[in-house]
C-alpha positions in Angstrom: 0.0 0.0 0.0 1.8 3.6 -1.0 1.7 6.2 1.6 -0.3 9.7 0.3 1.6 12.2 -1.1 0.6 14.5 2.0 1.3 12.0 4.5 4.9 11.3 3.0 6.1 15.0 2.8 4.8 15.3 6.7 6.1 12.1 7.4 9.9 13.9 5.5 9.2 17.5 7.3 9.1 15.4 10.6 12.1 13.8 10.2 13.6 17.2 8.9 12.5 18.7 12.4 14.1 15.6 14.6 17.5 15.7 12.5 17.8 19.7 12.4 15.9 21.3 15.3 18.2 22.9 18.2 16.6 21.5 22.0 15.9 25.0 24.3 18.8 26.1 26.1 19.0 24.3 29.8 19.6 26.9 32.6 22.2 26.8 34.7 20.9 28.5 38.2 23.4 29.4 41.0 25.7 32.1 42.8 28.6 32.2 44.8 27.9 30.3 48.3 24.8 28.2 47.3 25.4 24.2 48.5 25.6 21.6 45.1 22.2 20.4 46.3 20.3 23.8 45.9 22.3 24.5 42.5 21.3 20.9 41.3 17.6 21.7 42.3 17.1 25.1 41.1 18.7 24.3 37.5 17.3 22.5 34.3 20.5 21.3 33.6 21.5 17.9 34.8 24.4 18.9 37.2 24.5 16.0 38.9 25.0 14.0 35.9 28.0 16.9 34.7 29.7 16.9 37.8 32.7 15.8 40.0 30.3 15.8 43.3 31.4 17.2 46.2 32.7 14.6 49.0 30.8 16.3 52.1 33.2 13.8 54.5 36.3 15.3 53.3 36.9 18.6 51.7 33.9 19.3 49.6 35.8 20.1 46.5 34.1 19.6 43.5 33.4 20.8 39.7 30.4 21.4 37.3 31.5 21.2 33.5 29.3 22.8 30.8 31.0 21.2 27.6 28.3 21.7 24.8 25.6 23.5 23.9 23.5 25.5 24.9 23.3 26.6 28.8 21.7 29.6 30.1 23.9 30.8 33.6 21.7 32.6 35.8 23.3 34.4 38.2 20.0 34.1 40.8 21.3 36.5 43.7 18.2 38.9 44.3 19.5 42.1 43.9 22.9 41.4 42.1 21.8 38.6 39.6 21.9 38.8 35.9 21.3 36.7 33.1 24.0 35.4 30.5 23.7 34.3 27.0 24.0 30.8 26.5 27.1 29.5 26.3 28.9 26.0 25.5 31.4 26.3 28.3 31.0 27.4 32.1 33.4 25.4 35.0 31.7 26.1 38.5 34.2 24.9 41.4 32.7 24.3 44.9 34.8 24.2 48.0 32.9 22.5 51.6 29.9 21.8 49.1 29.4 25.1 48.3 29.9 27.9 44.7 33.6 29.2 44.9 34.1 30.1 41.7 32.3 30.8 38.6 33.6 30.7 35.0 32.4 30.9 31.5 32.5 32.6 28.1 28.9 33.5 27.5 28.6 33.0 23.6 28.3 29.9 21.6 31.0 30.9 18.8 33.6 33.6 18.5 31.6 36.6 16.9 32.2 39.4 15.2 32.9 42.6 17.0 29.7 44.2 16.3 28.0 40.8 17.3 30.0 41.0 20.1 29.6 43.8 21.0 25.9 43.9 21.2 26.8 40.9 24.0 29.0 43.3 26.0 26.1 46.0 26.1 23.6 43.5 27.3 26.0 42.5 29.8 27.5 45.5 31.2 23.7 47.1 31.8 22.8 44.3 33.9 25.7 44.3 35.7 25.6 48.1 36.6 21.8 47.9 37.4 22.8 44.8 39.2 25.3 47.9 41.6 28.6 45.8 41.0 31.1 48.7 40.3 34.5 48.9 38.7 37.9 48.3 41.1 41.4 47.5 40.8 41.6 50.9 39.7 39.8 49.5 36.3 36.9 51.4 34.6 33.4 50.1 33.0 34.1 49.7 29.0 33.6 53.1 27.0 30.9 51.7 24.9 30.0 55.1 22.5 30.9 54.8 19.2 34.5 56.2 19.6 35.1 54.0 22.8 34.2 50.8 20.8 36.4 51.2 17.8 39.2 52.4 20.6 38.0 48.8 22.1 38.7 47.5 18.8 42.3 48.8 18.3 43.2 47.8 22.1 42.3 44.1 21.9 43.6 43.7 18.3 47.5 44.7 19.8 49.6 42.6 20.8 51.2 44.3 23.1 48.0 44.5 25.6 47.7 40.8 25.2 44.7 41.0 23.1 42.7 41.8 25.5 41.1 44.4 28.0 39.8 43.5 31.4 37.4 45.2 34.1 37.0 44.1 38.0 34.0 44.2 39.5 32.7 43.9 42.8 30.1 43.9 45.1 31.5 44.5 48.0 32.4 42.0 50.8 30.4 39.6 49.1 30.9 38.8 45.1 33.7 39.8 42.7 34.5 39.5 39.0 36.5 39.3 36.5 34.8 40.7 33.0 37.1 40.6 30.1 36.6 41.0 26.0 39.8 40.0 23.6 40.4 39.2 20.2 40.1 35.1 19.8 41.3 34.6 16.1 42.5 36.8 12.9 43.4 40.1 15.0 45.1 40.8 12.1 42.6 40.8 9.6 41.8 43.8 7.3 38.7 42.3 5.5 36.3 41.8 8.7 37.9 38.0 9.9 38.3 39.1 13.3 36.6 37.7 16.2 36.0 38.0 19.6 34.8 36.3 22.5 33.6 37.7 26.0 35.1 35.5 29.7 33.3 36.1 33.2 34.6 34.9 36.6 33.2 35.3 39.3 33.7 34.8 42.9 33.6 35.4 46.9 35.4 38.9 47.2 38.2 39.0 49.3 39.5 42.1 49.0 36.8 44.3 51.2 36.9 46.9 48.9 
């Protein structure tokens, strides 16, 4: 008996769909000082299953690898939280079961700078409404038209490593490290350079 026409191209679209179509992004839900158990609870993504668990009868060290995509990290502190884009990469470490450290490079693929740059606006508004402020004697990224292509020139030379970093804190609880570089072609005069954007985060020990 032949399958109808209809039937077979819905039956091909289907299969089409399965093969092609990108699952949602799983979220990723924690901050600095939450135990393994409430980040394993609070996040669609399978920690658990992604994870060196902490050993709560000996030191409590542990790791959480993100290793593909696509995870959303939600930084979930009430007032200082934000939101990243999703990434395919974040390593949280844990010290006596709880967050120590933070780190990821919210993006999925090395972009180009006005891509990427769009990611660094988004970030740096929620991070200043979230009150973390510049330290280290750093400054939030000039983002006007001027400051970006300044941005451009900085992390396309060699001789600042590529890169340009801003500290942030909140203080006596949370601090960061928020850095954009050049990831491949800083050379380029045609439009192949790309850049990628790297967040660390942590307890803040400087009481600043």
């Amino acid at each position: 008996m032949r399958m109808p026409r209809a039937l077979a191209l819905s039956a091909c679209a289907g299969l089409i769909c399965y093969l092609f179509h990108e699952p949602a992004p799983m979220v990723l839900s924690l901050r600095v000082g939450q135990t393994f158990e409430e980040v394993a609870q609070s996040s669609s993504f399978p920690v658990r299953v992604f994870s060196d668990v902490p050993d709560k009868d000996g030191d409590g060290f542990g790791t959480t690898w993100v290793t593909r995509p696509s995870v959303i990290v939600i930084f979930n502190d009430p007032a200082h939280g934000f939101t990243l884009p999703p990434t395919r990469f974040a390593t949280i470490g844990y010290i006596k079961n709880k967050v120590m450290t933070i780190s990821t490079t919210p993006m999925l693929y090395k972009m180009p700078f006005d891509q990427a740059m769009d990611e660094l606006i988004n970030l740096q508004s929620q991070f200043k409404a979230g009150e973390w402020r510049p330290t280290n004697g750093t400054h939030w990224f000039d983002l006007s038209p001027t400051g970006q292509q300044t941005l451009r020139s900085h992390v396309r030379d060699p001789g600042h490593g590529y890169m340009k970093t801003t500290f942030l804190v909140i203080p006596h609880k949370y601090e960061m490290i928020f850095r954009f570089y050049c990831a491949a072609q800083c050379d380029s005069t045609i439009g192949l350079d790309r850049y990628l954007i790297d967040i660390g985060a942590g307890e803040d020990k400087g009481g600043d």
